[in-house]
C-alpha positions in Angstrom: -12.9 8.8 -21.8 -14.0 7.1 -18.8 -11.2 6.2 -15.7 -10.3 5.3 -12.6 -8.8 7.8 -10.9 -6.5 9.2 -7.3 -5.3 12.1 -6.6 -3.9 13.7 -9.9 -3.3 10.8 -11.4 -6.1 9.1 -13.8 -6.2 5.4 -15.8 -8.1 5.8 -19.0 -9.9 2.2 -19.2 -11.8 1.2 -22.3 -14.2 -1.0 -21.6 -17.8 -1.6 -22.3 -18.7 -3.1 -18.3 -16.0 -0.3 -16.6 -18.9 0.6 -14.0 -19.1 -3.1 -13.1 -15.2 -2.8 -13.1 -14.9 0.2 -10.2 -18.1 -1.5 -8.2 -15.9 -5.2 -8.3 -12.9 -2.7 -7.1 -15.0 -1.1 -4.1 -15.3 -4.4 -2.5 -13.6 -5.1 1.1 -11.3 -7.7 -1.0 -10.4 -5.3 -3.8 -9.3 -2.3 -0.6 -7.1 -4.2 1.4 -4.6 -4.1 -1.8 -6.2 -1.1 -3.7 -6.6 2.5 -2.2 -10.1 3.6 -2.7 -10.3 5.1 -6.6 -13.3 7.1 -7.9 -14.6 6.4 -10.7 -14.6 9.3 -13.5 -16.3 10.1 -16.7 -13.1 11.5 -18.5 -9.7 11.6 -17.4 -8.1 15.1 -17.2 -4.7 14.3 -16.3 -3.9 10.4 -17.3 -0.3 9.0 -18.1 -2.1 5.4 -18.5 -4.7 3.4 -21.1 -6.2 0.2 -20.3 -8.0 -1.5 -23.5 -10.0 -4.5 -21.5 -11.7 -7.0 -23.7 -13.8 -9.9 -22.3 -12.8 -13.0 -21.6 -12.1 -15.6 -19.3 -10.1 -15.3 -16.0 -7.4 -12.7 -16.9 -4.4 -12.4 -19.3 -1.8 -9.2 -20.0 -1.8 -9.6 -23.8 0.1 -6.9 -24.7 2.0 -3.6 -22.8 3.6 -0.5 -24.2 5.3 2.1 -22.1 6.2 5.5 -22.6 8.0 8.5 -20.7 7.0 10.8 -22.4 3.6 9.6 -23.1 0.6 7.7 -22.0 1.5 3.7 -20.9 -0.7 1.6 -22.8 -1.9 -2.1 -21.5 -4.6 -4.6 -23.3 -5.9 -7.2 -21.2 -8.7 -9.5 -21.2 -10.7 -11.0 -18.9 -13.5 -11.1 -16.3 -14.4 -8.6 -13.0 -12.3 -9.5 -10.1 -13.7 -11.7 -7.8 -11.9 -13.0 -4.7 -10.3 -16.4 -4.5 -11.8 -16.9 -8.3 -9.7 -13.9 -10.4 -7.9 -12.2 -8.1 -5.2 -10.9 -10.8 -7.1 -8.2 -11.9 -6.6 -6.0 -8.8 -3.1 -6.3 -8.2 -2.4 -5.5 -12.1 -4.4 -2.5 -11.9 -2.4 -2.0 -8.4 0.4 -2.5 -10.7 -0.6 0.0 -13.4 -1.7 2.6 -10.5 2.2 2.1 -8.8 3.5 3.0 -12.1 1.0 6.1 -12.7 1.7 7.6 -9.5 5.4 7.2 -9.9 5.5 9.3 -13.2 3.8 12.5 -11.2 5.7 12.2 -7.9 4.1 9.4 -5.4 5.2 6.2 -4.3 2.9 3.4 -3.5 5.2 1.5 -0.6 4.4 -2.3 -0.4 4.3 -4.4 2.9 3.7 -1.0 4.7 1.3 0.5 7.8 1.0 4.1 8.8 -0.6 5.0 12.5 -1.2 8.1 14.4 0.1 7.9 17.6 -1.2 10.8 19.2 1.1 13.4 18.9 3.1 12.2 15.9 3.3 9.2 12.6 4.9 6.6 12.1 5.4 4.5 9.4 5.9 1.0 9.4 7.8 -1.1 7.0 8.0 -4.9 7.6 8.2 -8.3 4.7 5.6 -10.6 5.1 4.4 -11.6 8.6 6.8 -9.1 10.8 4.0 -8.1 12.7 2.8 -4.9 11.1 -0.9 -6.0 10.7 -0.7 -7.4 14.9 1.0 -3.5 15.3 -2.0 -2.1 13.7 -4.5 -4.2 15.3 -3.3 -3.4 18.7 -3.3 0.1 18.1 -6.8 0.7 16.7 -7.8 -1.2 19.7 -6.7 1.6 22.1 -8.1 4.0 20.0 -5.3 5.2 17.6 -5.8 6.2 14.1 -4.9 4.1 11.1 -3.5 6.0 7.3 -2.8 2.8 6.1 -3.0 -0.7 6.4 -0.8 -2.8 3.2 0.3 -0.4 0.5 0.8 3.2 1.2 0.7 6.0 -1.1 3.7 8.7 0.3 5.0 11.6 -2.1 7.9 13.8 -0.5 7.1 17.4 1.0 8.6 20.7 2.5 8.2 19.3 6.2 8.8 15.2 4.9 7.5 12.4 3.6 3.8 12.6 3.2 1.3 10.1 3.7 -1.6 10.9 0.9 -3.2 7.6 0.5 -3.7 4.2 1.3 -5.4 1.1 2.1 -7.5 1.0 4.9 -9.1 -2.9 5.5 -6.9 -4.8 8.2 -6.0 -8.5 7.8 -5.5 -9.7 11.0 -4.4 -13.0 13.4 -7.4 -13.9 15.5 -4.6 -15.6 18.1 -3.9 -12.0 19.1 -7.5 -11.7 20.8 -6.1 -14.4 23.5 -2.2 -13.4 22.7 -2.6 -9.7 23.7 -6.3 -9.2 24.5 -6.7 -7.7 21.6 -10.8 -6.7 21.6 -11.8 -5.2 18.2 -15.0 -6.5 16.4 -13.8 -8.3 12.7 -16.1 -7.2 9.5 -15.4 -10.5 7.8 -12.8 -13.6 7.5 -10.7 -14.6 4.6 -10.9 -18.4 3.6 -7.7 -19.2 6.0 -9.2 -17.7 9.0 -7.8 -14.5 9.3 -10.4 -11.7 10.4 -10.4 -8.6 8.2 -11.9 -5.2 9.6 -12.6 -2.2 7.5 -11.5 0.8 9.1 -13.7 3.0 7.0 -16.3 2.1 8.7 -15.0 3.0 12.1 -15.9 6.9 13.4 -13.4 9.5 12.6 -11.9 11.4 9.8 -8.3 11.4 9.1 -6.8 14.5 7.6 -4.3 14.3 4.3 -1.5 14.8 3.7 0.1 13.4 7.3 4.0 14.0 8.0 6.0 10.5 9.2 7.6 11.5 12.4 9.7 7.9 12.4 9.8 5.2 10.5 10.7 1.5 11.4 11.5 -1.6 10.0 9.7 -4.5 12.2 11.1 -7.9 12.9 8.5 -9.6 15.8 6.8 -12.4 16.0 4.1 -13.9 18.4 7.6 -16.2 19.9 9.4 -13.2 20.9 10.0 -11.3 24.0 10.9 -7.8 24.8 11.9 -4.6 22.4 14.9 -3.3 20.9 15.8 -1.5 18.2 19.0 0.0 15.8 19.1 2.6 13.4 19.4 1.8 9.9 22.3 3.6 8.4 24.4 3.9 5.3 23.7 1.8 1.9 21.2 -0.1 4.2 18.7 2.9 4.1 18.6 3.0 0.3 18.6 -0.4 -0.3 15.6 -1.0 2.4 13.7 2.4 0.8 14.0 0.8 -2.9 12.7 -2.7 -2.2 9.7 -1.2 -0.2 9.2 1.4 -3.4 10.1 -0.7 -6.5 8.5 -3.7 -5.8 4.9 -3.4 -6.9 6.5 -1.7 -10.1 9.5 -4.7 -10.8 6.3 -7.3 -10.1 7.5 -8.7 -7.1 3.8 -8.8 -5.8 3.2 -11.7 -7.7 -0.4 -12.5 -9.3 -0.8 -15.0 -12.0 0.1 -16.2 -15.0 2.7 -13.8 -14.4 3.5 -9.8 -13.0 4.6 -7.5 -15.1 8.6 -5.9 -14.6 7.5 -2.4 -15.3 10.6 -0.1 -16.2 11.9 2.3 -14.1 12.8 5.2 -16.7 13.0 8.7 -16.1 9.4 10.0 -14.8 9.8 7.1 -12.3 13.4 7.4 -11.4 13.3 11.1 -10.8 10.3 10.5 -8.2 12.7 7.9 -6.8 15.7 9.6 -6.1 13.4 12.1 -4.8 12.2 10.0 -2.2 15.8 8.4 -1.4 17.4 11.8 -0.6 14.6 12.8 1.6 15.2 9.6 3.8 19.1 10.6 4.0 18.4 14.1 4.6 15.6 14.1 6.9 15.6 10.5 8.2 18.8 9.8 9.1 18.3 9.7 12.7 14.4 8.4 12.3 14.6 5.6 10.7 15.3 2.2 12.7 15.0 -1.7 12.9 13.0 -2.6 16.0 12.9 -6.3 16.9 10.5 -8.5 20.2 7.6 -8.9 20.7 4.2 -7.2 18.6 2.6 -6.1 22.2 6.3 -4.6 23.9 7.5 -3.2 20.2 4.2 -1.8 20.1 4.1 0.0 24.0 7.9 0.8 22.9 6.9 2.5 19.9 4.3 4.6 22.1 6.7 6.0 24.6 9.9 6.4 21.7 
């Protein structure tokens, strides 16, 4: 049976147009939420079934989920299409969270991952903190980019890993005045923001990638300077399970509704996993940094 599939993890999807499907999920639109997936004429190792019937726009009529075996979803609808129906993507980025979960990987919401030269860092950040200015500014001297919106991490001998990701930047075009940010946009969305796909840029990045550090950004183009506090205590789990749970709980809303995807056993193992690696190995790595995108940014260079 034909699938969509990443790494180990496959979705089984029955449905007569699925080649339309992946080619409507290869679009620059579909990868700034989805990481790339490859389509596959049978799925080896698949935890997920996705019955799709046509129809107009897009509606979840029934899920069934197992721990033990495969998740199954029907759905009916049309291809995704940007600005038109949209939902499809972010409930198969849904589906895909919940897949990877059950064999060991987290997709990380609201998150960016750059090379800094001589180490990783993750970024973490809610809406509008900055992370996509961060990430502009650095590709624009020359740094490389894992991820740009949702991150796939799974936890390793030497850390957390960086396996996966989305790679198409949504950026402000204010920072090109702001910060003299010079970096040549591949498209604009219908609000104005200009969208570059990093794929196409030279350069191959090498998976997995160990996070050095990891910070939780609070700037805005009103602030000044850079400082920064380490996150400590309850505060470290709580921050790691919003940025971990919320594609699965639906919190990523798409219409007419998300799903709230349970969080049994498969899933909570990988979890509490990735929880104890933060408080073993991130206890002194993990801080809040707060100013302005272009001095958090320099700061972040010589931490």
């Amino acid at each position: 049976m034909a699938g969509l599939s990443l790494l180990n993890t496959c979705i089984k999807v029955v449905y007569e147009r699925i080649r339309d499907l992946h080619s409507s999920l290869t679009t620059e639109f579909a990868r700034r939420y989805l990481p790339r997936l490859d389509l596959v004429d049978r799925c080896i190792n698949t935890n997920s079934v996705v019955y799709w019937v046509n129809g107009s726009g897009f509606q979840i009529l029934s899920e069934l989920y197992s721990s033990i075996s495969e998740d199954q979803y029907v759905v009916a609808g049309d291809l995704p299409y940007p600005y038109i129906n949209e939902s499809p993507v972010f409930f198969l980025l849904q589906v895909l969270a919940r897949s990877l979960a059950r064999n060991g990987y987290v997709v990380l919401t609201d998150s960016v991952s750059i090379n800094l030269g001589s180490r990783n860092v993750l970024l973490l950040g809610y809406p509008h903190t900055g992370k996509s200015t961060i990430t502009a500014l650095a590709v624009s001297r020359g740094f490389k980019v894992y991820s740009t919106e949702n991150t796939v991490v799974r936890v390793g001998n030497g850390g957390l890993e960086i396996v996966a990701g989305t790679r198409v930047l949504v950026y402000d075009p204010r920072i090109r005045d702001l910060f003299g940010v010079r970096i040549e946009s591949t498209s604009r969305t219908k609000h104005g923001y200009e969208v570059l796909d990093l794929e196409l840029l030279s350069g191959d990045l090498k998976y997995p990638a160990v996070v050095g550090e990891v910070y939780l950004m609070y700037t805005s183009f009103n602030s000044r300077g850079f400082s920064s506090q380490p996150v400590k205590g309850r505060k470290v789990d709580k921050t790691i399970w919003y940025f971990a749970t919320s594609l699965l709980k639906g919190l990523d809303y798409y219409p007419p509704r998300p799903l709230d995807t349970p969080i049994d056993e498969p899933v909570l193992r990988t979890l509490e996993q990735l929880l104890a690696l933060f408080r073993e190995k991130y206890s002194d790595r993990f801080h809040e940094v707060f100013g302005s995108p272009i001095e958090v940014f320099e700061g972040l260079i010589k931490s």
